[in-house]
PQR file of N, CA, C, O and H, with PARSE charges and radii, in Angstrom:
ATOM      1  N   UNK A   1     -22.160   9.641  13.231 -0.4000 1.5000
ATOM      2  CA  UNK A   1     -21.249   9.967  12.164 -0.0000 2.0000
ATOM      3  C   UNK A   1     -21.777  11.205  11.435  0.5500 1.7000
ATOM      4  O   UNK A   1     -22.983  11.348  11.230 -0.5500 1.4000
ATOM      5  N   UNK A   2     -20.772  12.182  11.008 -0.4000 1.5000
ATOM      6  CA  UNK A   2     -21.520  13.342  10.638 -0.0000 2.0000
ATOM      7  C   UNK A   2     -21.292  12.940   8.716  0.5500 1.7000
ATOM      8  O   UNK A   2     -20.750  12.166   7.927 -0.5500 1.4000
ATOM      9  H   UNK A   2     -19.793  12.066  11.174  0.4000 1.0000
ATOM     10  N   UNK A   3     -22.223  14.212   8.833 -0.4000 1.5000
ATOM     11  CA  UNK A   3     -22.282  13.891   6.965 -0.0000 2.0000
ATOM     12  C   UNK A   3     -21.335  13.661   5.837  0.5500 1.7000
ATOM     13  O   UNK A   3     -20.993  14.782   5.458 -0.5500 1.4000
ATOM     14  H   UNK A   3     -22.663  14.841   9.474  0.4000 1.0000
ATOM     15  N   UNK A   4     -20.973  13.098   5.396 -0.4000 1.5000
ATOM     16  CA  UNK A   4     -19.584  13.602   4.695 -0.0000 2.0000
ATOM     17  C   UNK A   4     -18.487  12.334   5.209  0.5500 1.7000
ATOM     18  O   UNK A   4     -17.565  11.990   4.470 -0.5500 1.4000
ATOM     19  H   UNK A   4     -21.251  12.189   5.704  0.4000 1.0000
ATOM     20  N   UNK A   5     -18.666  11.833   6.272 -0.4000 1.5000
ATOM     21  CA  UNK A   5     -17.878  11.036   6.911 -0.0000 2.0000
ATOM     22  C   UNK A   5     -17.833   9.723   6.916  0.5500 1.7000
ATOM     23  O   UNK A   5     -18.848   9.056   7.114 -0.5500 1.4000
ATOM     24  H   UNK A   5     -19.416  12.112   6.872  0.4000 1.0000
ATOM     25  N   UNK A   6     -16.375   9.065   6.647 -0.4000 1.5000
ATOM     26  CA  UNK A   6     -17.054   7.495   6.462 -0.0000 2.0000
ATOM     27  C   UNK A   6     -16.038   6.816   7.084  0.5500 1.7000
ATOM     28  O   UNK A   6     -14.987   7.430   7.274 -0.5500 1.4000
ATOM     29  H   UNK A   6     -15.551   9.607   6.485  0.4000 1.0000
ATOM     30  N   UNK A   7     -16.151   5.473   7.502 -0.4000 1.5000
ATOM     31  CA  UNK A   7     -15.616   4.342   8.219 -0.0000 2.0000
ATOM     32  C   UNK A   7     -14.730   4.045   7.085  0.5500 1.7000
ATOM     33  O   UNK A   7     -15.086   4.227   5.921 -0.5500 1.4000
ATOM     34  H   UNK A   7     -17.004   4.975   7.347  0.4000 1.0000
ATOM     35  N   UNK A   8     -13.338   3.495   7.489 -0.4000 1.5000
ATOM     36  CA  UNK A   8     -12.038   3.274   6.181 -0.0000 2.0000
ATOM     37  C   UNK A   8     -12.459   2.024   5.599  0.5500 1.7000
ATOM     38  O   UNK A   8     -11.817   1.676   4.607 -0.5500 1.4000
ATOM     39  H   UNK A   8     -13.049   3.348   8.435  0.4000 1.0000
ATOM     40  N   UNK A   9     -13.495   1.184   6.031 -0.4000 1.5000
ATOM     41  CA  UNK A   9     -13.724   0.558   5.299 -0.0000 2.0000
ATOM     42  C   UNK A   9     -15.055   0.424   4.405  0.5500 1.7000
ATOM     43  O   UNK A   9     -15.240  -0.608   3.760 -0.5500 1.4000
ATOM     44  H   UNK A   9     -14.016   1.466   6.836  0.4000 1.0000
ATOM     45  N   UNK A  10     -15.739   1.208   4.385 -0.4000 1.5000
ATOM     46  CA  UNK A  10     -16.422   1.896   3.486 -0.0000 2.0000
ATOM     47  C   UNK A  10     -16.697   1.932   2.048  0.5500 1.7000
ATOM     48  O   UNK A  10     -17.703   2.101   1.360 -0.5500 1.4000
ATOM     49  H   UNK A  10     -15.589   2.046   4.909  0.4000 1.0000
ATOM     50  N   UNK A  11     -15.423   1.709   1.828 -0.4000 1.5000
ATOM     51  CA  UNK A  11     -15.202   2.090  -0.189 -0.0000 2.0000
ATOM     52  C   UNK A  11     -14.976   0.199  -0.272  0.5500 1.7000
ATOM     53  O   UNK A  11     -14.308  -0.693   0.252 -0.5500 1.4000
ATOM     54  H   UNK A  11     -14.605   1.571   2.387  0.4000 1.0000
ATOM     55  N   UNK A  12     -15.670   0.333  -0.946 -0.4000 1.5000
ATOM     56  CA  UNK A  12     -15.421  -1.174  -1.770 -0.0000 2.0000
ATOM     57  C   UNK A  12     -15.728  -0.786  -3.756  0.5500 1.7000
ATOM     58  O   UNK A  12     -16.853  -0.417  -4.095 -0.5500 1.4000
ATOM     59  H   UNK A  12     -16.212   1.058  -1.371  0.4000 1.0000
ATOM     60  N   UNK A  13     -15.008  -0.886  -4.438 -0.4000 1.5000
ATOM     61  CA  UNK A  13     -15.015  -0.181  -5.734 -0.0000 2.0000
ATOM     62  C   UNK A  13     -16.594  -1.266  -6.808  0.5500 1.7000
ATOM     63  O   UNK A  13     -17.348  -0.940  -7.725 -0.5500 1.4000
ATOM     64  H   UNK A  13     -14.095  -1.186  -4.163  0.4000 1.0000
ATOM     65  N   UNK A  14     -16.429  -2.360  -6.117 -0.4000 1.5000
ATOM     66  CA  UNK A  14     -17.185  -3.065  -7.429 -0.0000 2.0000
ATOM     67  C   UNK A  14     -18.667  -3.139  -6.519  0.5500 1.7000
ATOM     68  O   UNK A  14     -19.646  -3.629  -7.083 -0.5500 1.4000
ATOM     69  H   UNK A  14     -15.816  -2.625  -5.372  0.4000 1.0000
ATOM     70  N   UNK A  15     -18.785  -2.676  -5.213 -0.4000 1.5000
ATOM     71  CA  UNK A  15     -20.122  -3.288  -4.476 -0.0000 2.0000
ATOM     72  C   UNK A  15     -19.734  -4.376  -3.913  0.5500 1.7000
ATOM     73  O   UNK A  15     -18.534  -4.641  -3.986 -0.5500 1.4000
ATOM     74  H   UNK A  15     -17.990  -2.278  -4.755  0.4000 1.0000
ATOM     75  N   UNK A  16     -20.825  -5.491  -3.056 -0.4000 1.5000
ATOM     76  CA  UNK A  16     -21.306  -6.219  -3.040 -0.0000 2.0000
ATOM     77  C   UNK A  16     -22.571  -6.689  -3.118  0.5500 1.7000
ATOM     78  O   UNK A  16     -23.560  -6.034  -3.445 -0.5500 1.4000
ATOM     79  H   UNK A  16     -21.800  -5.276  -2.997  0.4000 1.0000
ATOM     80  N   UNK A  17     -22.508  -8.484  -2.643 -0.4000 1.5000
ATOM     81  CA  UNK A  17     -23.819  -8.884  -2.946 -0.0000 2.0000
ATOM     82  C   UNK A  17     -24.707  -8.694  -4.346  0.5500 1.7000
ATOM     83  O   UNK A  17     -24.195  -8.367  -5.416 -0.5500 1.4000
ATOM     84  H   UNK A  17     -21.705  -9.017  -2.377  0.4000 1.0000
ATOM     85  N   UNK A  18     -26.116  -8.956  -4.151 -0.4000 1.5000
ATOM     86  CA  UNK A  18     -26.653  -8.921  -5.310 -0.0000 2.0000
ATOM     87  C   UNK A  18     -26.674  -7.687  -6.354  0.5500 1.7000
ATOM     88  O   UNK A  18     -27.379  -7.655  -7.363 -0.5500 1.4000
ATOM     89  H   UNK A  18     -26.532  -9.222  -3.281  0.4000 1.0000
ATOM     90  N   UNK A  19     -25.736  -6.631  -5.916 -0.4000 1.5000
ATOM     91  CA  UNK A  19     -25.970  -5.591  -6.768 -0.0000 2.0000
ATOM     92  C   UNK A  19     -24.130  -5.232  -6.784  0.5500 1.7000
ATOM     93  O   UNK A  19     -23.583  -4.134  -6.686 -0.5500 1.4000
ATOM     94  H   UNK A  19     -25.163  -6.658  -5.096  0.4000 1.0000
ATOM     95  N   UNK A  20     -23.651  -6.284  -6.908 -0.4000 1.5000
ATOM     96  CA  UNK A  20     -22.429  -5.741  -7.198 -0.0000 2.0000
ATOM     97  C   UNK A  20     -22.313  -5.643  -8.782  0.5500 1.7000
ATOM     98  O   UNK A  20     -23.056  -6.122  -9.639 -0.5500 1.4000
ATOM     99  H   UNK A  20     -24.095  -7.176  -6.987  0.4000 1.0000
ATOM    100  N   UNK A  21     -21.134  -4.864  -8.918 -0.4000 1.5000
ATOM    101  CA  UNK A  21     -21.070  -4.613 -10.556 -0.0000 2.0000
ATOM    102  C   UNK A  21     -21.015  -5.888 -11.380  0.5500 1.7000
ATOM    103  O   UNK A  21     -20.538  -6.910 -10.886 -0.5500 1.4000
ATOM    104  H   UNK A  21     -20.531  -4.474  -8.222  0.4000 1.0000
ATOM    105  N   UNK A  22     -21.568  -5.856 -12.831 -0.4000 1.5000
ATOM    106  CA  UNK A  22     -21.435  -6.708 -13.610 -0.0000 2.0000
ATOM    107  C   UNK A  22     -20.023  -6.468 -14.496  0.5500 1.7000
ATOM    108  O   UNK A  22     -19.737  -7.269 -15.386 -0.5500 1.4000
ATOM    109  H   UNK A  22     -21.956  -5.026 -13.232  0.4000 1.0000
ATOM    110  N   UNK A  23     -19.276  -5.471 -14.240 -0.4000 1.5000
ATOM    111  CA  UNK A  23     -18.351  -5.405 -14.876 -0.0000 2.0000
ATOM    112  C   UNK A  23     -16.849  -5.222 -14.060  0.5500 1.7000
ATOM    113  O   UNK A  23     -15.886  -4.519 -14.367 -0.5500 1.4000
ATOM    114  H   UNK A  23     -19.508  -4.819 -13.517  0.4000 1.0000
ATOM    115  N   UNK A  24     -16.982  -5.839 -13.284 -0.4000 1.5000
ATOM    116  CA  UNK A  24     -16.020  -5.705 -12.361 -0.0000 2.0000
ATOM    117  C   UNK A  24     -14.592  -6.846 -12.465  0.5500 1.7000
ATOM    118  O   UNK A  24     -13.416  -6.756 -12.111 -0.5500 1.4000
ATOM    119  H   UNK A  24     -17.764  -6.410 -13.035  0.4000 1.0000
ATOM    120  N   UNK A  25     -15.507  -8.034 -13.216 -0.4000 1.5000
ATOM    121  CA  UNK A  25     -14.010  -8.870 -13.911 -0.0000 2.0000
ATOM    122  C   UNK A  25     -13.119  -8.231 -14.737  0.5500 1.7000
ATOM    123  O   UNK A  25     -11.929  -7.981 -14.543 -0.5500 1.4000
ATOM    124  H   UNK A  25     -16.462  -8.108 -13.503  0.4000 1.0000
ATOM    125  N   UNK A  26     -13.947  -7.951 -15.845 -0.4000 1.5000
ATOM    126  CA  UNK A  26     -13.615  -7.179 -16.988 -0.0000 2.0000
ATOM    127  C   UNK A  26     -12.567  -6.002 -16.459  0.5500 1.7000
ATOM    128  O   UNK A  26     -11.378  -5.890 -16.758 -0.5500 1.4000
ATOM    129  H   UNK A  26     -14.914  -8.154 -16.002  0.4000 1.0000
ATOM    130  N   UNK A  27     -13.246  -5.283 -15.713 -0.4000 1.5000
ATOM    131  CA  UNK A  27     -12.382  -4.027 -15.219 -0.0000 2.0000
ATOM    132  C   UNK A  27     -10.845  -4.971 -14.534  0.5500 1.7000
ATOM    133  O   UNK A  27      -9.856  -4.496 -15.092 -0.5500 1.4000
ATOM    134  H   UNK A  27     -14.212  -5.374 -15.471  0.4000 1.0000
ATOM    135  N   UNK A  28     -10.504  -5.922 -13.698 -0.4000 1.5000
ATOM    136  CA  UNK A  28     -10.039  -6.589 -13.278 -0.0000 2.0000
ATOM    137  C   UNK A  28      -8.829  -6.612 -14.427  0.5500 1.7000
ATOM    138  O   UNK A  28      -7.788  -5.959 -14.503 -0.5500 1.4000
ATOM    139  H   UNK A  28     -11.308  -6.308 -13.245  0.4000 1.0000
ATOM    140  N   UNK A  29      -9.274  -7.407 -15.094 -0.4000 1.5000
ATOM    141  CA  UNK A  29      -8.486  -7.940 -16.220 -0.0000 2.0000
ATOM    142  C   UNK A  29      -7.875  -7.209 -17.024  0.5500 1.7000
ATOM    143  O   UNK A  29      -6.665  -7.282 -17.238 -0.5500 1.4000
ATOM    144  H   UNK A  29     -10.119  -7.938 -15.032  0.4000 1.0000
ATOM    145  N   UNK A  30      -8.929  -6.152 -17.738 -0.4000 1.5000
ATOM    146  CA  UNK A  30      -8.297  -4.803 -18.362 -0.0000 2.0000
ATOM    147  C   UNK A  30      -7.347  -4.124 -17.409  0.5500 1.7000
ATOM    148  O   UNK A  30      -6.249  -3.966 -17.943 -0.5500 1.4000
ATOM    149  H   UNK A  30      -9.912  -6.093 -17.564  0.4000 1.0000
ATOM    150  N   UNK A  31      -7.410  -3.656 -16.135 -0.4000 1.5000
ATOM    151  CA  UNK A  31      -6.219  -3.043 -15.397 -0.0000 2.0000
ATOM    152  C   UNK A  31      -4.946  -4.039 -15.621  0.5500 1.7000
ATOM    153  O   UNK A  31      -3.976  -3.516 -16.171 -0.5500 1.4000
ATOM    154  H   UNK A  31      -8.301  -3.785 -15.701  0.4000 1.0000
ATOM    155  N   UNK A  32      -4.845  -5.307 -15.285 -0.4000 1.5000
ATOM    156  CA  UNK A  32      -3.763  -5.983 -15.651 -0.0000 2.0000
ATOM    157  C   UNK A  32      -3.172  -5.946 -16.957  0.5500 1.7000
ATOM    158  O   UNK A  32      -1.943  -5.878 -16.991 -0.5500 1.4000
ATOM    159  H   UNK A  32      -5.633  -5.731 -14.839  0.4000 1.0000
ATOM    160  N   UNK A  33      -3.792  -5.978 -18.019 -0.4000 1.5000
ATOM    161  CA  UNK A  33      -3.187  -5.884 -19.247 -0.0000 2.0000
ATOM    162  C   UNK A  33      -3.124  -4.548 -19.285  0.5500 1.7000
ATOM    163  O   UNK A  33      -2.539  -4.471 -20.365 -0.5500 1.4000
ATOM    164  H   UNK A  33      -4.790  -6.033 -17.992  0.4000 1.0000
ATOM    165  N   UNK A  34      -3.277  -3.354 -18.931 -0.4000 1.5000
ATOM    166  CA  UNK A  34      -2.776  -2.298 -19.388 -0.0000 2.0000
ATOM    167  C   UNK A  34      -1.703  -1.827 -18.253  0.5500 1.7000
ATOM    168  O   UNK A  34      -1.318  -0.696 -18.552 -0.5500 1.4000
ATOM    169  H   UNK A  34      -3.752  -3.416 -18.054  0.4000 1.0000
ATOM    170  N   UNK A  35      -1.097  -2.285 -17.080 -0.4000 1.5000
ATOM    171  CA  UNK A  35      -0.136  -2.515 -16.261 -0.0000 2.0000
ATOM    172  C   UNK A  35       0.792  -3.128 -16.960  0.5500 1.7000
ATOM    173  O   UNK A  35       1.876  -2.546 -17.006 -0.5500 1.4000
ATOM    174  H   UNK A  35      -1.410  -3.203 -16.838  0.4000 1.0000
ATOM    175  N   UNK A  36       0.658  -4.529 -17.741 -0.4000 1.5000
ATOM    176  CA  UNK A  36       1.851  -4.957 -18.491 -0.0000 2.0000
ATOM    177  C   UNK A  36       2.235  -4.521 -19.589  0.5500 1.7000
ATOM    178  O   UNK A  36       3.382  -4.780 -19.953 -0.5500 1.4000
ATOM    179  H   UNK A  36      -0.222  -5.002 -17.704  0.4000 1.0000
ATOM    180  N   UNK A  37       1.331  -3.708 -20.441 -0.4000 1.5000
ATOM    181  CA  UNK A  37       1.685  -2.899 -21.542 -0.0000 2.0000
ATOM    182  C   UNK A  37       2.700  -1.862 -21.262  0.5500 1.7000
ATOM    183  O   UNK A  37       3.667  -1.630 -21.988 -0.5500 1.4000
ATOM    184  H   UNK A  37       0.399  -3.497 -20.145  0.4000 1.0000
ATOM    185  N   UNK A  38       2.328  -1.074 -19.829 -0.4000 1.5000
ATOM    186  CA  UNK A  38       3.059   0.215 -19.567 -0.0000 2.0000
ATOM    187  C   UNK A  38       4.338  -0.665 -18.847  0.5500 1.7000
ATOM    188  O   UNK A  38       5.402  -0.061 -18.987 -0.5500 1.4000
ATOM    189  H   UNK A  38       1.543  -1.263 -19.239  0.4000 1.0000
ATOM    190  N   UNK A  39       4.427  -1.536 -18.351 -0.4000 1.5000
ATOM    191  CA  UNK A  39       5.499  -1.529 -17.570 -0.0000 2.0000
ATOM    192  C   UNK A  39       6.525  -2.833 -18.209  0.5500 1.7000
ATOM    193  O   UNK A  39       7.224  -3.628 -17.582 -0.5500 1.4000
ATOM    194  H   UNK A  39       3.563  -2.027 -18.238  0.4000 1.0000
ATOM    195  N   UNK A  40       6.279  -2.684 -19.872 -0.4000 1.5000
ATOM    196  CA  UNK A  40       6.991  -4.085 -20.529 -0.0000 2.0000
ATOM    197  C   UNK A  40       8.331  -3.831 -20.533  0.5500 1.7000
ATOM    198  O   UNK A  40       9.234  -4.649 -20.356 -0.5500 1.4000
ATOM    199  H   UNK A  40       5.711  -2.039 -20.381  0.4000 1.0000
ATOM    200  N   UNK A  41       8.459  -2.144 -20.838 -0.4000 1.5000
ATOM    201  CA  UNK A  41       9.819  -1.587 -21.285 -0.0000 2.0000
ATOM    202  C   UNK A  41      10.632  -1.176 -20.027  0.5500 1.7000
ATOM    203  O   UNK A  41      11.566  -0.384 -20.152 -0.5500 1.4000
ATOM    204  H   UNK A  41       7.726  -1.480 -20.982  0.4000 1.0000
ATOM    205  N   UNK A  42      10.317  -1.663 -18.893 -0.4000 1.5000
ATOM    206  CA  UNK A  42      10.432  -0.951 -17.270 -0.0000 2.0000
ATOM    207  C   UNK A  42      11.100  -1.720 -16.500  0.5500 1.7000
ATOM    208  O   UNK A  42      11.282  -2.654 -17.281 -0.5500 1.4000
ATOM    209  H   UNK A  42       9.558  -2.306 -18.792  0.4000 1.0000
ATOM    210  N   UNK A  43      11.612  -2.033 -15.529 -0.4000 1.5000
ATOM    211  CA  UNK A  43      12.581  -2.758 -14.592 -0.0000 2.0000
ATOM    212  C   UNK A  43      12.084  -1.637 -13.353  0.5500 1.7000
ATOM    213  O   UNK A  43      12.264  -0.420 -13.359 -0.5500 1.4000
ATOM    214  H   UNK A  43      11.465  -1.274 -14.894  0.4000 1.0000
ATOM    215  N   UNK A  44      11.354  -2.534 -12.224 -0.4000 1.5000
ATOM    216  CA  UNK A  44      10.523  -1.933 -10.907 -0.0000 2.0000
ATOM    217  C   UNK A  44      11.661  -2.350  -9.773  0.5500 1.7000
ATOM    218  O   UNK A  44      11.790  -3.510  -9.382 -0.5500 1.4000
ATOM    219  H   UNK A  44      11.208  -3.523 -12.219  0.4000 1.0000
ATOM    220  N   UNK A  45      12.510  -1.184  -9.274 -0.4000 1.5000
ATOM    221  CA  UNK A  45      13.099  -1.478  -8.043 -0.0000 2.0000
ATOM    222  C   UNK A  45      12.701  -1.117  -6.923  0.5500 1.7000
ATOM    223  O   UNK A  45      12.100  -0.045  -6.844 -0.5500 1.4000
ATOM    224  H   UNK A  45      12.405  -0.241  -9.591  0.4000 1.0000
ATOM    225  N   UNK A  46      12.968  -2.064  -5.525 -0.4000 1.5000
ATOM    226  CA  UNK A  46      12.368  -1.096  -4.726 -0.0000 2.0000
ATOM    227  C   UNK A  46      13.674  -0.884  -3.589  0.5500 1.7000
ATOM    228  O   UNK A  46      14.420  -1.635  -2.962 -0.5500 1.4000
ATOM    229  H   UNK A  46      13.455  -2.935  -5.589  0.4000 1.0000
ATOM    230  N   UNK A  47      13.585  -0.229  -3.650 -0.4000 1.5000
ATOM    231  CA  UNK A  47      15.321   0.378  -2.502 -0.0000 2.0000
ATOM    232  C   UNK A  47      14.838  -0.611  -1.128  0.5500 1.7000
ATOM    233  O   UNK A  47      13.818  -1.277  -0.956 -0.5500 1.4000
ATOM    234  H   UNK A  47      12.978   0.380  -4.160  0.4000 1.0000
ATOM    235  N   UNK A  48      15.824  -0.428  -0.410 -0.4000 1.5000
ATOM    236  CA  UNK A  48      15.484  -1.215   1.151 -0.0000 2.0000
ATOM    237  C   UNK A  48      14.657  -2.113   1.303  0.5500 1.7000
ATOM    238  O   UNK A  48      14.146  -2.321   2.403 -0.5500 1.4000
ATOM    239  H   UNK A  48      16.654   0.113  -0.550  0.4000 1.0000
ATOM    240  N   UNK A  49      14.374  -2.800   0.258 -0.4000 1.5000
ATOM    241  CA  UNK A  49      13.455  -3.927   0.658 -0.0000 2.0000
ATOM    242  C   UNK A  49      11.850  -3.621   0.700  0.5500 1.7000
ATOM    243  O   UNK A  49      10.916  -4.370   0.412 -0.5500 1.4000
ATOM    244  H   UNK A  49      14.790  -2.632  -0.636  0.4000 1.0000
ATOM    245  N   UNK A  50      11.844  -2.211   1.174 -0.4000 1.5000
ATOM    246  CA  UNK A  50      10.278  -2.250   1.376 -0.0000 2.0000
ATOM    247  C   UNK A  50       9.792  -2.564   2.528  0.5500 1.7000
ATOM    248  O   UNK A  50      10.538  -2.825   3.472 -0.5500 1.4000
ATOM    249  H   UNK A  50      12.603  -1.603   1.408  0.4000 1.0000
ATOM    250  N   UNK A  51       8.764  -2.582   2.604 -0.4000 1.5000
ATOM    251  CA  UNK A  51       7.653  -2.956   3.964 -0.0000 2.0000
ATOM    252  C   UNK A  51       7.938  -4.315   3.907  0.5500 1.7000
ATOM    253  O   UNK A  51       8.234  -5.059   2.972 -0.5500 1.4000
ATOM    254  H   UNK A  51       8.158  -2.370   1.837  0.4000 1.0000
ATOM    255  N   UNK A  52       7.685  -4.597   5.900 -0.4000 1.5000
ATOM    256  CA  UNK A  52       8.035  -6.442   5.526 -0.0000 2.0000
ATOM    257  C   UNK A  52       6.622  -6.740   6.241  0.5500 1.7000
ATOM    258  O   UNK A  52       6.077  -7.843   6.191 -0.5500 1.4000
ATOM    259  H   UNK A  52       7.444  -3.993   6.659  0.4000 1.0000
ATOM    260  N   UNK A  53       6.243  -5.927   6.729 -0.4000 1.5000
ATOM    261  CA  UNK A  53       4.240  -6.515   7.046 -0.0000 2.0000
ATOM    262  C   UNK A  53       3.050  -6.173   6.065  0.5500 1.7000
ATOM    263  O   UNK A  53       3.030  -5.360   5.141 -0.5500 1.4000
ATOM    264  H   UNK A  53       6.686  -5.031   6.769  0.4000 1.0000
ATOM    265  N   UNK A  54       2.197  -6.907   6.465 -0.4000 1.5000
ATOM    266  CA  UNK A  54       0.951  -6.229   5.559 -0.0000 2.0000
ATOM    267  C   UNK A  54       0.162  -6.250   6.668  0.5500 1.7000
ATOM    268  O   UNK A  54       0.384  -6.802   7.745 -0.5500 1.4000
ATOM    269  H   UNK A  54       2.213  -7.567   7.216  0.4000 1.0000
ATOM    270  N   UNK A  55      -1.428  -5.158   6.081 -0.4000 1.5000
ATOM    271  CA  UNK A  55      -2.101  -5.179   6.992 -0.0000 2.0000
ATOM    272  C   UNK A  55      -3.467  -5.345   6.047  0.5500 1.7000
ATOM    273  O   UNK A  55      -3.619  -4.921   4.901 -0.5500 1.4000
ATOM    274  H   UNK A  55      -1.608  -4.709   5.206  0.4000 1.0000
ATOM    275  N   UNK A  56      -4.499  -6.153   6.942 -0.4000 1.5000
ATOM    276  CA  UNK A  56      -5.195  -7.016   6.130 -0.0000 2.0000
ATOM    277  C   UNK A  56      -6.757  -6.285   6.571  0.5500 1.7000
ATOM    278  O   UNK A  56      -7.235  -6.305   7.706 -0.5500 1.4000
ATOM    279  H   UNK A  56      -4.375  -6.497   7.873  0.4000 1.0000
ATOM    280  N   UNK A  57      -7.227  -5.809   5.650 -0.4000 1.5000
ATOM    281  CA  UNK A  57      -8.439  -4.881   5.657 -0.0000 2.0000
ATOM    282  C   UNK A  57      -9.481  -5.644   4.480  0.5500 1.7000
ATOM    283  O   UNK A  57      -9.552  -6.856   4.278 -0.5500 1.4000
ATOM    284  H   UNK A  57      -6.839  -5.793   4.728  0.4000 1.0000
ATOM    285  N   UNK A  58     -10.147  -4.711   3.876 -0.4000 1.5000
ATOM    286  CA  UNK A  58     -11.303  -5.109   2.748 -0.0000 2.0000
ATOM    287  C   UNK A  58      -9.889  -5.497   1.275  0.5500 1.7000
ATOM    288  O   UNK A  58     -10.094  -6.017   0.179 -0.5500 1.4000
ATOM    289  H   UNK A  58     -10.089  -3.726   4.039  0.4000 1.0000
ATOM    290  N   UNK A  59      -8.831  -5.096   1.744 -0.4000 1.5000
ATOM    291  CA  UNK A  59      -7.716  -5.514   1.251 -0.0000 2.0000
ATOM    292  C   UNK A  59      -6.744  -5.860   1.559  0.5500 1.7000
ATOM    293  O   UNK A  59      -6.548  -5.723   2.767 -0.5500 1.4000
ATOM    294  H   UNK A  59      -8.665  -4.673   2.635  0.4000 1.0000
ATOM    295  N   UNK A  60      -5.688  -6.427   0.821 -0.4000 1.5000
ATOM    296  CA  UNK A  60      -4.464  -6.366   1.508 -0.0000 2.0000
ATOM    297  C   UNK A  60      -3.500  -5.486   1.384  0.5500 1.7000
ATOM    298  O   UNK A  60      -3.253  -5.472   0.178 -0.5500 1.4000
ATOM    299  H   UNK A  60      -5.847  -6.538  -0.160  0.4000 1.0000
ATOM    300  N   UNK A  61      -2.876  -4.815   1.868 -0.4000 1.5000
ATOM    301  CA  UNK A  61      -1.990  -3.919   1.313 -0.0000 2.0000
ATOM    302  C   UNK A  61      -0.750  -3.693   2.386  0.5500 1.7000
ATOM    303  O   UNK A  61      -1.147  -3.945   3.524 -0.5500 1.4000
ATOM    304  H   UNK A  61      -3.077  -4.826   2.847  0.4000 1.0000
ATOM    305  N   UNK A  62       0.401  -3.359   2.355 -0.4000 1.5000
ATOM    306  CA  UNK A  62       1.838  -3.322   2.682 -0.0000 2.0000
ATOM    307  C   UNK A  62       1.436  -2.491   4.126  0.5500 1.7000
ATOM    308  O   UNK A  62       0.280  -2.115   4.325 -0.5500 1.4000
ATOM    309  H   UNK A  62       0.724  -3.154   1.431  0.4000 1.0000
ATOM    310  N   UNK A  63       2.374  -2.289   4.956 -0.4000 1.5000
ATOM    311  CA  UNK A  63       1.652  -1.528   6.413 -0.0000 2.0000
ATOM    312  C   UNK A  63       2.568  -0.557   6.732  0.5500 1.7000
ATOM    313  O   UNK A  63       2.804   0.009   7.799 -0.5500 1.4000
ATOM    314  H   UNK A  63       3.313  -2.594   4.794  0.4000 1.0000
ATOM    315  N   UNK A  64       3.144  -0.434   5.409 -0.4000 1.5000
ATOM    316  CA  UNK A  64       3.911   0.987   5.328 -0.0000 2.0000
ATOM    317  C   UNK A  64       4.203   1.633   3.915  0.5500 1.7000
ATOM    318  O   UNK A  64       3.942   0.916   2.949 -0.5500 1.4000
ATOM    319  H   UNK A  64       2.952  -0.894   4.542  0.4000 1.0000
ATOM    320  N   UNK A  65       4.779   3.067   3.635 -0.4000 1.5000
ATOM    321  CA  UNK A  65       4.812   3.786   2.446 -0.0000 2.0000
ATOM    322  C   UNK A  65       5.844   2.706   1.315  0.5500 1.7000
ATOM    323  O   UNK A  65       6.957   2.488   1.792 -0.5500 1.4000
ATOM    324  H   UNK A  65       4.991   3.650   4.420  0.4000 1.0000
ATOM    325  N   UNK A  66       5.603   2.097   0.036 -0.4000 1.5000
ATOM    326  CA  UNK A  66       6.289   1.644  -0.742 -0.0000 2.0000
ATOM    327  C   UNK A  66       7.294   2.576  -1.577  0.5500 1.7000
ATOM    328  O   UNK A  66       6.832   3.521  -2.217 -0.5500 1.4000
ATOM    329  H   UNK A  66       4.699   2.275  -0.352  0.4000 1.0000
ATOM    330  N   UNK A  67       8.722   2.296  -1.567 -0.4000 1.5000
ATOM    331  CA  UNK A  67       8.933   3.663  -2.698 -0.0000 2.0000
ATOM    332  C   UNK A  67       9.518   2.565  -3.863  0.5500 1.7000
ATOM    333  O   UNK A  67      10.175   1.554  -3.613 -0.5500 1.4000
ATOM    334  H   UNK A  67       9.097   1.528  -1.048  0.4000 1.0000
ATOM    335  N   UNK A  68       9.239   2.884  -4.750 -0.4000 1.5000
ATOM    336  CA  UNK A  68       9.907   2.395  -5.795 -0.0000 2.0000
ATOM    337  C   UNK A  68      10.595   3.248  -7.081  0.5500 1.7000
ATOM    338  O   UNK A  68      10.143   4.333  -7.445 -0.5500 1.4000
ATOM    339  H   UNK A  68       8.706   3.705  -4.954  0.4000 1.0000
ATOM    340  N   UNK A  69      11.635   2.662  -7.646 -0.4000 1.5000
ATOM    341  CA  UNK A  69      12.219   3.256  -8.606 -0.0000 2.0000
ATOM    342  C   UNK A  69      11.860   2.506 -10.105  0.5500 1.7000
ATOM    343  O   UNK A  69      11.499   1.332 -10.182 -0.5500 1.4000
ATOM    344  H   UNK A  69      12.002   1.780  -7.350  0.4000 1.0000
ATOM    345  N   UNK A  70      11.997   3.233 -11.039 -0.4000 1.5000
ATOM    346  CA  UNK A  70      11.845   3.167 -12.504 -0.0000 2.0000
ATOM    347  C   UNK A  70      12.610   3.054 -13.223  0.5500 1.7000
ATOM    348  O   UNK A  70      12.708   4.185 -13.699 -0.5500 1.4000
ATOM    349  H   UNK A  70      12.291   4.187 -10.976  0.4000 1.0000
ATOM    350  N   UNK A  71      13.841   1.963 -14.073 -0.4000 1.5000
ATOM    351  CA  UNK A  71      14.406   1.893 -14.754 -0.0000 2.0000
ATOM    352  C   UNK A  71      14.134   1.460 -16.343  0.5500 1.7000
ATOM    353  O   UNK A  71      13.751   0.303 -16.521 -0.5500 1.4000
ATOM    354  H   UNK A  71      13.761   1.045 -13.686  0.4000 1.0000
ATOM    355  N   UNK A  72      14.275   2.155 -17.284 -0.4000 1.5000
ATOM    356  CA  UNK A  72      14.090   1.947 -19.229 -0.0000 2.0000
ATOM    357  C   UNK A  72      15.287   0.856 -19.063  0.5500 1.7000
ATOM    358  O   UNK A  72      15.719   0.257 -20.048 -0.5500 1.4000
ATOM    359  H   UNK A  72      14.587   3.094 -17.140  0.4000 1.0000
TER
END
């Protein structure tokens, strides 16, 4: 592997094991409450349904581009 270069699964944000972050609930929790703050006044559509698979890595995430719309 050359320098600079990394395997996609690679990034893990909080660590693991014995040296994973101590603040990684916290961070957890704070992202959620400041997601429902911004999105109280909001209505999230997503046209066509969206992705109907996921693909299951160091996460889970949809196994295609999401688009969504923004309604006040």
């Amino acid at each position: 592997m050359l320098r600079g270069e990394r395997t996609p699964d690679a990034f893990m944000p909080f660590g693991l094991g014995p040296r994973m972050c101590i603040g990684n609930n916290l961070a957890l929790m704070e992202a959620g409450l400041i997601a429902a703050l911004l999105l109280r006044d909001v209505r999230v559509t997503v046209p066509d349904g969206g992705p109907t698979g996921l693909h299951a890595g160091v996460t889970l995430r949809p196994d295609g581009p999401v688009t969504a719309m923004f309604h006040r």
